[in-house]
C-alpha positions in Angstrom: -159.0 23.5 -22.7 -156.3 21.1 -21.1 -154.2 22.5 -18.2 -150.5 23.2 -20.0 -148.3 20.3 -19.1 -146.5 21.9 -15.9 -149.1 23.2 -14.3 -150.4 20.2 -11.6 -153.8 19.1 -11.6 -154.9 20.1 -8.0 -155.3 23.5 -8.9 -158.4 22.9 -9.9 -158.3 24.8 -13.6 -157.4 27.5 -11.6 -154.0 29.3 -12.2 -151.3 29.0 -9.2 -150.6 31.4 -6.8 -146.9 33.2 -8.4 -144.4 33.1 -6.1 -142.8 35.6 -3.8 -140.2 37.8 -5.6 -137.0 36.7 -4.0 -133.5 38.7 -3.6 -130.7 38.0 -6.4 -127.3 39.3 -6.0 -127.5 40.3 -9.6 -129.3 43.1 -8.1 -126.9 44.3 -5.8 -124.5 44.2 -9.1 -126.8 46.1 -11.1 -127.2 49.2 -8.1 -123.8 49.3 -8.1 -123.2 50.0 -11.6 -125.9 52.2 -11.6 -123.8 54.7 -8.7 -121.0 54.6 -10.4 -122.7 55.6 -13.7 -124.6 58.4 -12.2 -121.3 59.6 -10.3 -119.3 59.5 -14.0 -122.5 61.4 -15.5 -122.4 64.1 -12.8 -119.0 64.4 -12.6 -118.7 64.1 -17.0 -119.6 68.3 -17.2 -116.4 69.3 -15.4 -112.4 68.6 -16.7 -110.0 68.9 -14.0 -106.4 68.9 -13.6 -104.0 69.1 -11.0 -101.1 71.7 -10.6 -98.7 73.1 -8.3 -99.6 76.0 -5.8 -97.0 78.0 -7.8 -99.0 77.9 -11.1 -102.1 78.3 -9.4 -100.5 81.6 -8.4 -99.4 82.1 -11.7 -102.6 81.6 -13.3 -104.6 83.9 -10.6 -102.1 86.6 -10.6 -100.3 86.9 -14.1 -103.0 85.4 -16.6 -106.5 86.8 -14.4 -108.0 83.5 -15.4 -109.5 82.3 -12.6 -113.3 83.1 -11.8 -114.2 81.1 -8.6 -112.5 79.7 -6.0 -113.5 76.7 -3.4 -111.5 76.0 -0.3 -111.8 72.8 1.3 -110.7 73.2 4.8 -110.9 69.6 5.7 -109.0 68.5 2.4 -106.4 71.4 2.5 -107.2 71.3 -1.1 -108.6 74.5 -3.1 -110.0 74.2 -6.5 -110.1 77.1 -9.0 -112.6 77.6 -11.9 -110.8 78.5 -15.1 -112.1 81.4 -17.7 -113.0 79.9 -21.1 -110.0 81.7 -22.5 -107.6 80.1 -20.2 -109.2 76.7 -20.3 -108.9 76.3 -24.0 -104.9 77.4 -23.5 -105.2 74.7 -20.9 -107.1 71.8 -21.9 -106.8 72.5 -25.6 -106.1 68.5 -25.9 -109.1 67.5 -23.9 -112.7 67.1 -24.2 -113.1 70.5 -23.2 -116.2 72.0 -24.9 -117.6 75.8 -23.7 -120.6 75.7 -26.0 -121.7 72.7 -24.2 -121.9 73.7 -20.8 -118.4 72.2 -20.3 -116.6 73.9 -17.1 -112.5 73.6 -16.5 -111.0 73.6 -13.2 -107.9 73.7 -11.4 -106.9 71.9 -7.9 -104.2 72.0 -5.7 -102.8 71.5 -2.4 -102.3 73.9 0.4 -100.6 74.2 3.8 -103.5 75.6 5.6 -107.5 77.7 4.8 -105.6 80.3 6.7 -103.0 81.0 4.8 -104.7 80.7 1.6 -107.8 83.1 3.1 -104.6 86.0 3.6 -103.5 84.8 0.0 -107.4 85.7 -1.2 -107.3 89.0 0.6 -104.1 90.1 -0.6 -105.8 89.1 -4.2 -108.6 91.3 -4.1 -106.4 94.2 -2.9 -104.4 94.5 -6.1 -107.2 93.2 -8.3 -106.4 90.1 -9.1 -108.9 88.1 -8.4 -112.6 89.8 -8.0 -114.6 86.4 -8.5 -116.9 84.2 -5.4 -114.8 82.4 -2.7 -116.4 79.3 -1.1 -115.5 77.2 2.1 -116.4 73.8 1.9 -115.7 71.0 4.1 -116.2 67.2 2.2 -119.1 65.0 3.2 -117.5 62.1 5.5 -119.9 59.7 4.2 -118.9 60.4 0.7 -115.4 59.8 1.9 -116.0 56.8 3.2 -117.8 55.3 0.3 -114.8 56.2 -1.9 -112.8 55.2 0.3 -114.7 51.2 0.3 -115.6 51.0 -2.9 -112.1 49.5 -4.1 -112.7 46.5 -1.3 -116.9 46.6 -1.9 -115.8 45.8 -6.0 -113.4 43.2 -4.8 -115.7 41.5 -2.2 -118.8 41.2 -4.9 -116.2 39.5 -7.4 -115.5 37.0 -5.4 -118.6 36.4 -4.6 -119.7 36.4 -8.3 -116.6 33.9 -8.9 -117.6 31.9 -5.5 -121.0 31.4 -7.4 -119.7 30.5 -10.9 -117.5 27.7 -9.6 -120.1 26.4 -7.4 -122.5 26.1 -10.1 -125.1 26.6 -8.1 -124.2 24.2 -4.9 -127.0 25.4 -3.2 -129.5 24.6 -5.1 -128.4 20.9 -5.5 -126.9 21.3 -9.2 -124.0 22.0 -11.2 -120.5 21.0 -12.1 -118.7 23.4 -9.5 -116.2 22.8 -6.5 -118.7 22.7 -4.2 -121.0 20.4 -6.0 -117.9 17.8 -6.6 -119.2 14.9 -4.4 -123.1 15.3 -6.0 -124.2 13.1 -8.4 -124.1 13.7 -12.2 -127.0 11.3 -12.9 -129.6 12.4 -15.1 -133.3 11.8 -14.5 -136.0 11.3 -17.2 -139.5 10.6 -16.3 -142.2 9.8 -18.0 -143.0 13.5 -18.8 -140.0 13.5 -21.2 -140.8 14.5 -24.8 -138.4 11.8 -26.1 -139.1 8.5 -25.3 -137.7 5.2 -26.7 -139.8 2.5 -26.3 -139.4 -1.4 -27.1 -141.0 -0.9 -30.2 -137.9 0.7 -31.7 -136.0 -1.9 -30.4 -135.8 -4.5 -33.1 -134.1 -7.9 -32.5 -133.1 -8.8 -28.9 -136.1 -10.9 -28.3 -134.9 -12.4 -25.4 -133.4 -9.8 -23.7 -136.1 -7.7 -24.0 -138.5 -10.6 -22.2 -136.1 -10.9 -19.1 -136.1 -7.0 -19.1 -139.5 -6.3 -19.8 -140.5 -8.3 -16.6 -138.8 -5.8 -14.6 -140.7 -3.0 -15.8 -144.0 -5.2 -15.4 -142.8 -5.8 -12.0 -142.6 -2.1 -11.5 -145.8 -1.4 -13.1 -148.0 -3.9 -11.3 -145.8 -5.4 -8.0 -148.8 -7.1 -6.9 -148.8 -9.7 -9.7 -145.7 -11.2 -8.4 -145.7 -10.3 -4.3 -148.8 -12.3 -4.2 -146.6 -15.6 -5.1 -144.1 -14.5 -2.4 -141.7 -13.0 -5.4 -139.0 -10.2 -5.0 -138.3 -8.1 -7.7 -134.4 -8.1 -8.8 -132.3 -6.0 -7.2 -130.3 -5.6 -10.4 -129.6 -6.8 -14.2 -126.3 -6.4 -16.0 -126.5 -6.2 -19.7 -123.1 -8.0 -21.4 -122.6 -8.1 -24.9 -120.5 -6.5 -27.7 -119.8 -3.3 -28.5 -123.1 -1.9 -30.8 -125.3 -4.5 -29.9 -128.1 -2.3 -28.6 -127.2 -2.1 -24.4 -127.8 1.6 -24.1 -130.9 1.3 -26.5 -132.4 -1.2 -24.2 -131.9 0.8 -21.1 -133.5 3.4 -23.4 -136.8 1.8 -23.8 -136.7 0.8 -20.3 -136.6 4.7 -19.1 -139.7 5.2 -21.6 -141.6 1.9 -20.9 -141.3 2.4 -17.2 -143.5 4.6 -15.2 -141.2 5.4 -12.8 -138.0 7.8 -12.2 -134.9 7.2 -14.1 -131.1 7.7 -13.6 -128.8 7.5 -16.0 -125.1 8.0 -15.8 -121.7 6.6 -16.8 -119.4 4.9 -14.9 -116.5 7.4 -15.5 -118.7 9.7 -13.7 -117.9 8.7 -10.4 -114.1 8.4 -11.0 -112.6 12.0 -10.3 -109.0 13.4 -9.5 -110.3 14.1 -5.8 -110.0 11.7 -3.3 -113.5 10.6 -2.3 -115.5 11.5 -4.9 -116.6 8.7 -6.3 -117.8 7.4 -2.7 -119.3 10.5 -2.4 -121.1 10.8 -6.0 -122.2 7.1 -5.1 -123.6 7.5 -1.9 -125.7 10.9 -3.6 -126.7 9.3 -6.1 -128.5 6.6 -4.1 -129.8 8.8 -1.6 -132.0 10.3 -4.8 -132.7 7.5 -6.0 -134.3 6.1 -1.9 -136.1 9.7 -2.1 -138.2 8.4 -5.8 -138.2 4.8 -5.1 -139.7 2.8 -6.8 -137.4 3.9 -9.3 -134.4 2.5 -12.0 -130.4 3.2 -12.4 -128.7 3.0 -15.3 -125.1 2.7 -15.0 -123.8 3.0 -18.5 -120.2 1.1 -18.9 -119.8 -0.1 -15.3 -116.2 -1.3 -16.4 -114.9 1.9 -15.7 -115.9 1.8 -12.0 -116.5 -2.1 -11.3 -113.2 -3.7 -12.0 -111.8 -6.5 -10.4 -109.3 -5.3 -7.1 -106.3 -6.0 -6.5 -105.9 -8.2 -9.8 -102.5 -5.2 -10.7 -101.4 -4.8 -7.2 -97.7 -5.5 -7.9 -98.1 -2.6 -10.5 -99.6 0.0 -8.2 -103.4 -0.3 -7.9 -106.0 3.0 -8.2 -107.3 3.5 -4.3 -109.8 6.1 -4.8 -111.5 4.0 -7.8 -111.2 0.5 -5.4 -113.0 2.9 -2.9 -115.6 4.2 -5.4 -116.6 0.5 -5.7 -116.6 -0.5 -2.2 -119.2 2.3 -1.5 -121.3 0.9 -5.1 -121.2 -2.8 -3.5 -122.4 -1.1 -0.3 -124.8 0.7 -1.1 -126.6 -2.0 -3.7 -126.8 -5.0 -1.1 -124.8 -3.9 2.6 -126.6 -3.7 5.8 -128.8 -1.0 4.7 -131.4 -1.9 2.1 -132.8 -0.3 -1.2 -136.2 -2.1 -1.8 -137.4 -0.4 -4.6 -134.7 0.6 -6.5 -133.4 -1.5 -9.3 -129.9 -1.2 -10.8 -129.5 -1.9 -14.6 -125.6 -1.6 -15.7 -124.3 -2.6 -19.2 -120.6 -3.5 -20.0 -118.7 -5.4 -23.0 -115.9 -6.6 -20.6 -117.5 -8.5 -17.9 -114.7 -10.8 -17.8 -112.8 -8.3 -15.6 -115.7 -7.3 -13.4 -115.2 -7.9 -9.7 -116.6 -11.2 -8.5 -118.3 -9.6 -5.3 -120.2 -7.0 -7.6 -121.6 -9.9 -10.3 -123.0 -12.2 -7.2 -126.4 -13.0 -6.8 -127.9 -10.1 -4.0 -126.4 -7.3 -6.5 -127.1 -8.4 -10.3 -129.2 -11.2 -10.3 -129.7 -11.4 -14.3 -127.1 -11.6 -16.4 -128.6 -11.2 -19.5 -126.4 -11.6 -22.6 -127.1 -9.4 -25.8 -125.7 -11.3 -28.8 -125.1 -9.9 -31.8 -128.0 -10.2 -34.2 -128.8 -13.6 -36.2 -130.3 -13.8 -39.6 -134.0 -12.7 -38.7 -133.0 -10.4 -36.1 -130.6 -8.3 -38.9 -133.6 -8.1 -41.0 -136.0 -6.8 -38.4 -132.9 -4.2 -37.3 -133.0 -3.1 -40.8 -136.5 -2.2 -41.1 -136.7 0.1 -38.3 -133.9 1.8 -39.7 -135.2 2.4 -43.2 -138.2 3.4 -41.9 -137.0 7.1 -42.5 -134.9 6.2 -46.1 -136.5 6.6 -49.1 -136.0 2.7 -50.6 -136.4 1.1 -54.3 -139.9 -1.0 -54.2 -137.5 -4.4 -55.0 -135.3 -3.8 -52.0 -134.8 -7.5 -50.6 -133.9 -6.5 -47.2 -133.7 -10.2 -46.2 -130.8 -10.3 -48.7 -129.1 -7.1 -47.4 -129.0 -9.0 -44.0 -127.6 -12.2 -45.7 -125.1 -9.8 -46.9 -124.5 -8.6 -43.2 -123.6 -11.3 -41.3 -121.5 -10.6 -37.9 -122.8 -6.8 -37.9 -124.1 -5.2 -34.9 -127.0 -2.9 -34.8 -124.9 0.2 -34.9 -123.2 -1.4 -37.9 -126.4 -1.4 -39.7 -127.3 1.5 -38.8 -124.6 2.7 -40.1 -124.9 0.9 -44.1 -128.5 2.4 -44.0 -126.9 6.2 -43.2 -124.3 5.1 -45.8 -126.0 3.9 -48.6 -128.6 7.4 -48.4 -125.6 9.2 -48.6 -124.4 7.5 -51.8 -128.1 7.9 -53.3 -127.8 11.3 -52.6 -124.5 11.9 -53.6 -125.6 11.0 -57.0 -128.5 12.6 -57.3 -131.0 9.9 -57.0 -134.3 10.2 -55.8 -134.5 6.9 -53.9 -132.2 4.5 -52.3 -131.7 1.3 -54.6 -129.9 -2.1 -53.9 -126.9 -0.8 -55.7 -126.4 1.8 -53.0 -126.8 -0.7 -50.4 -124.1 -2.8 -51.6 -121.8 0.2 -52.1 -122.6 1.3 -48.8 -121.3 -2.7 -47.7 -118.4 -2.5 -49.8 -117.4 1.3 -48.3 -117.4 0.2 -44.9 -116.0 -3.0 -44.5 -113.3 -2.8 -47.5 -113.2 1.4 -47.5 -113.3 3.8 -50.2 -112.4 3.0 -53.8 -109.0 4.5 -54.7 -109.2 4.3 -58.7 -106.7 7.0 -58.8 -103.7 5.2 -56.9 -101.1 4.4 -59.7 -100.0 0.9 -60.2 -97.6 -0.8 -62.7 -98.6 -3.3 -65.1 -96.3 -6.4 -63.0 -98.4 -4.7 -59.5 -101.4 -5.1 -61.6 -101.0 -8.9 -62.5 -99.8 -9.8 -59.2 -102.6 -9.0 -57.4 -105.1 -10.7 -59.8 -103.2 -13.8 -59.6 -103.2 -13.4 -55.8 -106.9 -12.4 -55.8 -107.7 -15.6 -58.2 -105.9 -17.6 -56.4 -108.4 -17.4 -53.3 -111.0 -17.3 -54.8 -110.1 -20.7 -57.2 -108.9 -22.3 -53.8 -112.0 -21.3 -51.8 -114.7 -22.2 -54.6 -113.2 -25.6 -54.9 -112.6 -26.9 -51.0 -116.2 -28.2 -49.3 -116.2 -25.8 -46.5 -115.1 -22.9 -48.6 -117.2 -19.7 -47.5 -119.3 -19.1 -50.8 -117.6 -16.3 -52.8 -119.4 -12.7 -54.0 -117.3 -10.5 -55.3 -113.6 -10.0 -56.0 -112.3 -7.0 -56.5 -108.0 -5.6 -57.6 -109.2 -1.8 -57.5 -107.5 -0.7 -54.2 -110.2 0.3 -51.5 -108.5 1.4 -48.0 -105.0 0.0 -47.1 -105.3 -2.8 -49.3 -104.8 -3.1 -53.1 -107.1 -5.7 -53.3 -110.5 -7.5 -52.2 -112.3 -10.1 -51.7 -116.1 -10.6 -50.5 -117.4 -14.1 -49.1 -120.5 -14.6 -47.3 -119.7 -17.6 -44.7 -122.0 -19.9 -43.0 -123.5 -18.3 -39.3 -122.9 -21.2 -37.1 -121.3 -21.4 -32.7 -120.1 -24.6 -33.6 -117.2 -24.9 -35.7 -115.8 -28.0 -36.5 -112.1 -28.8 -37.3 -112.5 -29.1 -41.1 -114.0 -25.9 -41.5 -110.8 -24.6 -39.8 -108.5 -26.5 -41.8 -110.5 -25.0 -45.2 -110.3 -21.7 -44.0 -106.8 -21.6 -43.5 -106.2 -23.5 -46.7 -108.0 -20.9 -48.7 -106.4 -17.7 -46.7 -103.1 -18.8 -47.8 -104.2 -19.4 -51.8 -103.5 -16.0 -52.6 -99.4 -17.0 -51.4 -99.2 -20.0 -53.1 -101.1 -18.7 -56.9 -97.6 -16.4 -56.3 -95.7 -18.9 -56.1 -97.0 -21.6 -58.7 -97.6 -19.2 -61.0 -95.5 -15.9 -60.9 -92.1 -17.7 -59.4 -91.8 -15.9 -56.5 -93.9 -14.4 -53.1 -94.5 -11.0 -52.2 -95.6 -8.7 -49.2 -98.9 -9.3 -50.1 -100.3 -11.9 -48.1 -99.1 -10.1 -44.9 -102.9 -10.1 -44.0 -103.4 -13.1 -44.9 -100.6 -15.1 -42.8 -101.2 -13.4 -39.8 -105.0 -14.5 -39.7 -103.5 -18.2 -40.3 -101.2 -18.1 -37.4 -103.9 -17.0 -35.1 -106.2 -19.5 -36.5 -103.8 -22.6 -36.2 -102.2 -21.6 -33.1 -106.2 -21.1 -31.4 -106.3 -24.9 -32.8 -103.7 -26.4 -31.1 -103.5 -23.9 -27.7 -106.9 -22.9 -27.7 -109.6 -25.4 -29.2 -107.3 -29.4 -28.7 -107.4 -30.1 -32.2 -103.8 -30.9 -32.3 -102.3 -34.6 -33.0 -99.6 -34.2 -30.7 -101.7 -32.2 -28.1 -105.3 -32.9 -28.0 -108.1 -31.9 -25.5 -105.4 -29.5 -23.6 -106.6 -25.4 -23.4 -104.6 -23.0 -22.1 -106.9 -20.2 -22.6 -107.7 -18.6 -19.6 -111.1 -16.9 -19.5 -110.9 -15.3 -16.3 -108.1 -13.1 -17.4 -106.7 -14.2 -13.8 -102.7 -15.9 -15.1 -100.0 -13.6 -15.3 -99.5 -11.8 -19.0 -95.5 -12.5 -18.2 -95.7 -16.1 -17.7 -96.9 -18.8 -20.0 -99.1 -21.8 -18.4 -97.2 -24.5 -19.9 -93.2 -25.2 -19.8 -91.1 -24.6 -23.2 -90.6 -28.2 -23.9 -94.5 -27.7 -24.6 -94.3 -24.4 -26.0 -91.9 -26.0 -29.0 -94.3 -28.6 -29.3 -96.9 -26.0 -29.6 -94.7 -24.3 -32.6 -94.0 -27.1 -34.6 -98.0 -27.7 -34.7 -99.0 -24.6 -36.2 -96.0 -25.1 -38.5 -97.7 -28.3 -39.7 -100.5 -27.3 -39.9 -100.0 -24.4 -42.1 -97.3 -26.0 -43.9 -100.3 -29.2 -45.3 -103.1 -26.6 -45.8 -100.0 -24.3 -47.9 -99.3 -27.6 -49.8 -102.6 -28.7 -50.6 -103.4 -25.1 -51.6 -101.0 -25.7 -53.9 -102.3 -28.7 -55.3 -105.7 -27.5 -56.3 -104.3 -24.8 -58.0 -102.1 -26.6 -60.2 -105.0 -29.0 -60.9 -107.3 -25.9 -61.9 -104.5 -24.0 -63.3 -106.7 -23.5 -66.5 -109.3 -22.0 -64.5 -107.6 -19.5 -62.4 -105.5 -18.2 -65.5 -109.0 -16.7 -67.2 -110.4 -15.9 -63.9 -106.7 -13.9 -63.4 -107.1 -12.5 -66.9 -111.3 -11.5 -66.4 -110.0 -9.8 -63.1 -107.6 -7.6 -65.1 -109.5 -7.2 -67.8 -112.5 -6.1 -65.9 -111.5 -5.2 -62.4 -113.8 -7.0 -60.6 -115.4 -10.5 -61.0 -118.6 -12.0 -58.9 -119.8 -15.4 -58.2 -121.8 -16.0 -61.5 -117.9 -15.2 -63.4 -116.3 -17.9 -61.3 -119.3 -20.5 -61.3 -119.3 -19.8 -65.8 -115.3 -20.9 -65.3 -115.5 -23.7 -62.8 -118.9 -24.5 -63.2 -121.3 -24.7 -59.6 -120.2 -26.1 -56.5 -121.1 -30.2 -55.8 -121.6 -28.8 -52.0 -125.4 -27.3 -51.3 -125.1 -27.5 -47.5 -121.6 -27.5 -46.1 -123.7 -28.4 -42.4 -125.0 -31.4 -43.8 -122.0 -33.1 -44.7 -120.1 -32.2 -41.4 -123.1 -33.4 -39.4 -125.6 -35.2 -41.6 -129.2 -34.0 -42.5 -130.7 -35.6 -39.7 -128.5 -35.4 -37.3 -127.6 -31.8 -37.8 -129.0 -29.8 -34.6 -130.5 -26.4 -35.8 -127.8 -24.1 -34.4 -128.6 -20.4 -33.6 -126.4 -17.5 -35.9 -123.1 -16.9 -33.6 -121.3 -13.6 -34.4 -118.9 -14.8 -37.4 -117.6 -12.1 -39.1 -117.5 -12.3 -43.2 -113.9 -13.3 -43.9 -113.0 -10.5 -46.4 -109.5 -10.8 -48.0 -107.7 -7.6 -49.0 -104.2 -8.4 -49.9 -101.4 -7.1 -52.0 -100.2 -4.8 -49.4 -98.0 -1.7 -51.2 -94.3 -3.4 -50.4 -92.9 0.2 -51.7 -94.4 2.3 -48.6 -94.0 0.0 -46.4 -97.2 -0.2 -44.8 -98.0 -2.3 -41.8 -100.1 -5.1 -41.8 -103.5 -4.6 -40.6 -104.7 -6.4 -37.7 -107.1 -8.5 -37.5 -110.1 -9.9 -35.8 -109.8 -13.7 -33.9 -110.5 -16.6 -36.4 -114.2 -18.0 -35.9 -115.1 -18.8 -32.3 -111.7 -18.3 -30.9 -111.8 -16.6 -27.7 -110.3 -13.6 -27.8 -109.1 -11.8 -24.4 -111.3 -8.6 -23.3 -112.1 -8.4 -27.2 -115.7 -8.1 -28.1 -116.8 -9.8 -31.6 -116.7 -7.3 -34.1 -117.3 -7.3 -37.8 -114.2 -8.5 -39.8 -113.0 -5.5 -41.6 -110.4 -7.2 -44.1 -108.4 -10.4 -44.4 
């Protein structure tokens, strides 16, 4: 039979040796609680109350109710014993009990064991008191202990509360005062029960080959020593938010064979001074005690930004500090050979320059959100556990995905189970999948919000209007399903499914704002007037055509000239250009959207026809898809939008960037006055501190 799993090997099969039974306080609680529950028992068969010397005499002379009397010289106390007769006159409110063995007493104070010994003999002489007199003198021992058990009680509390907010300093754990300055890392090794392995990692194909050859330089050193090869000292892992950083240093902890620390970078930042230097310089000394071994510093942001970049504004010493000690301790005049530092962060951009060098992190590796093939490998691991139709086309569900993030699809597969099960169905079909789409990007359906007939028709018209203007421009994103039932903040919807690409040209710009601002101008050609509706929509066309002319130097006026500053490094109250050029800059986004607004215009009134039935199908029905719109305008001329920006053999083969699916949800309700919602930077436009994310709405 195999030894249990912590019981070590050496032993042999043999059982170890139990250790010593050491001393707990708890003990020393428990005693104590113990005396002073035998002294209540003991003491629980006698009621006692305390009365003058003149109703003592009273009850010795007049009522004859006393039986026995004890005289404590010491005390210049005397205690009488009561008859039952008395007692129940006496204590007739109390726990007294005769039948129980219950005894009542009397105590007072006295002047002297003299004068109360003549009292006693003048007693007996006219009969009033016949019963056993005793001289007693107190135990000083007993005195003394009643005497320190007040301070005894208060000395073990706070020890007790000494303990408690320690957390157990002593013993090299714990949250306590005393444990402030030790480090909060967690350690998994390779006895852990829950492991993540590269297995479950789906996707990341080259970030998992740069990080597996760390652990296979961990695993077998030799391979790479004998070339003259040092391992990395450490690898940041950049990328947006959901893209599968903690997952990777996941696998890493269960693919390595070796000790590994885990924290966050909030953990060294603390309201005492020196903590985080402290926590730092702990957390490496356990990690030189297990070399060869791993840390994982979760969101290094927290810890590892750039000093002295808000110094006019008052700059945080003790986290500057914190960092110092971190740049120390991973390359200063000490070394750490064997102990690699992994880190992972979505704002790099504002790391400091002395901790991304060479010597610290040598990789950078960059973990991109997932392309085509990669979405469809991240969805089978997830609905590995989901009970899925047998025609599932998962490669479709990914086309359907594009600019989602592993957590994101995580999250549709969650979803759409939950719609299965919410109506009862024993298996997840494609149906659920596109609701569970539909639910996260646009929100929930609100069938029961109340809209007037004039409402109604205005936001079909609007609807129709992008949807006529996108199908007909070249680079038009590809529509699939429009929608006036109001999901979310918006009253209105719109799915496309736009081309992946890193490179985007200035056409595809110019189309994309030229079919944003079709909803405004079906308004205008064909109701007579605008609305708040497009609110969305204009904002995500100013972005778009001021990123052109400030960003990207696709400007007549203006070309090849960026002022986008990457480092983050200009002042945010100062503008890099003069306002002679910042007018200039205005009146080209003005043109711009002003020709795209125009030609808008034009299509529509050329496919007027068109977008009336499509307008009337949307209010009719509620909701149209791509085979309604291709039956009214027949099928796009345009196969391959690449092709005719680049030609077929030119064309490079471009990898999938992160470009979210432009989804328009317009019509904003003008009567509450709800604010516009924000959005996302247009394709490729750099966006400061601002991971890609999925685009929500448009």
């Amino acid at each position: 039979m195999p030894l249990p799993p912590n019981i070590n090997s050496n032993f042999g099969g043999k059982q170890p040796k139990k250790n010593p039974v050491k001393f707990n306080l708890w003990w020393m609680y428990a005693i104590v609680l113990l005396f002073l529950g035998g002294i209540f028992y003991f003491d629980n068969n006698t009621v006692t109350r305390q009365v003058s010397y003149t109703e003592f005499e009273q009850y010795v002379e007049k009522d004859h109710g006393i039986t026995k009397i004890i005289v404590f010289s010491d005390k210049r106390q005397v205690e009488g014993y009561l008859t039952d007769s008395l007692a129940q006159v006496i204590f007739k409110a109390t726990n007294f009990k005769p039948d129980q063995g219950v005894q009542a007493r009397i105590e007072t104070n006295i002047s002297s064991a003299d004068k109360i010994s003549e009292k006693i003999d003048q007693w007996r002489q006219t009969g009033a008191f016949n019963g056993e007199v005793e001289y007693e003198q107190s135990s000083p021992l007993s005195g003394i202990i009643w005497s320190m058990l007040p301070f005894i009680l208060l000395v073990g509390l706070w020890i007790f509360l000494m303990r408690k907010m320690s957390g157990g300093a002593n013993g090299g754990g714990g949250n306590g005062i005393f444990s402030v300055g030790k480090s909060k890392a967690m350690l998994f090794d390779k006895d852990n029960a829950d492991k993540v392995t590269f297995r479950d990692v789906a996707g990341l194909s080259e970030a998992k080959t740069e990080i597996e050859e760390i652990v296979e330089f961990l695993k077998n050193p030799s391979r790479y020593t004998n070339l003259g090869g040092k391992i990395p000292k450490g690898a940041l892992l950049v990328g947006p938010p959901g893209t599968g950083k903690t997952l990777l240093a996941k696998a890493v902890a269960g693919e390595a064979d070796v000790p590994f620390f885990s924290m966050s970078g909030s953990d060294f930042v603390e309201m005492f001074v020196g903590v985080g230097a402290s926590r730092v310089r702990d957390l490496f000394r356990q990690a030189k005690e297990k070399a060869p071994c791993i840390v994982f510093i979760d969101e290094i942001d927290a810890v590892g930004r750039a000093r002295g970049r808000n110094a006019g504004m008052g700059a945080n010493d003790e986290r500057e500090n914190t960092l110092n000690q971190l740049l120390t301790e991973m390359d200063g005049f000490g070394t750490n050979s064997g102990v690699i530092i992994l880190a992972a962060t979505n704002r790099a951009d504002i790391l400091d320059k002395a901790l991304m060098r060479a010597g610290r992190f040598d990789r950078q590796i960059y973990v991109d959100l997932p392309d085509l093939p990669d979405r469809v490998e991240i969805f089978k691991v997830h609905l590995r556990k989901i009970k899925t139709a047998p025609d599932l086309d998962i490669e479709m569900l990914a086309r359907q995905t594009p600019g989602f993030s592993g957590a994101d699809i995580a999250n549709v597969c969650n979803e759409a189970a939950l719609i299965a099960a919410r109506h009862d169905k024993q298996e997840v079909s494609k149906e659920d999948f596109n609701a569970a789409v539909d639910r996260i990007i646009g929100g929930l359906e609100k069938r029961n919000k109340i809209l007037t007939d004039d409402e109604k028709k205005s936001i079909a018209v609007h609807e129709a209007g992008h949807a006529t203007v996108s199908w007909h421009l070249r680079y038009g994103n590809p529509l699939v399903k429009v929608t006036i039932v109001p999901r979310g903040k918006a009253l209105g919807a719109a799915w496309y499914l736009p081309e992946e690409r890193q490179i985007v040209p200035s056409q595809v710009l110019l189309d994309d704002i030229c079919s944003l601002l079709g909803g405004r101008a079906a308004e205008e050609v064909f109701l007579g007037h605008i609305s708040t509706g497009a609110a969305n929509d204009l904002e995500r066309v100013t972005k778009q055509a001021y990123a052109m002319v400030a960003y990207y130097g696709m400007s007549e006026k203006m070309p090849n000239i960026s002022y986008y500053d990457s480092t983050g490094q200009n002042n945010i109250f100062t503008n890099p250009y003069s306002d002679d050029r910042a007018r200039t800059i205005d009146q080209e986004v003005s043109r711009i959207i002003s020709e795209q607004y125009e030609r808008a215009k034009a299509i529509l009134r050329q496919y007027a026809e068109g977008h009336a039935e499509l307008a009337k199908t949307l209010i009719t029905r509620e909701v149209i898809y791509t085979e309604d719109v291709e039956r009214i305008f027949g099928p796009r001329p345009w196969t391959s939008r690449t092709d005719e920006l680049f030609g077929e053999k030119e064309m490079p083969k471009l990898s999938s960037g992160p470009v979210p699916p432009p989804v328009d949800d317009d019509e904003t309700d003008a009567k509450k006055d709800e604010q516009p919602v924000a959005d996302a930077p247009a394709p490729d436009q750099p966006a400061d501190d601002k991971p890609s994310e999925p685009e929500p709405k448009s």
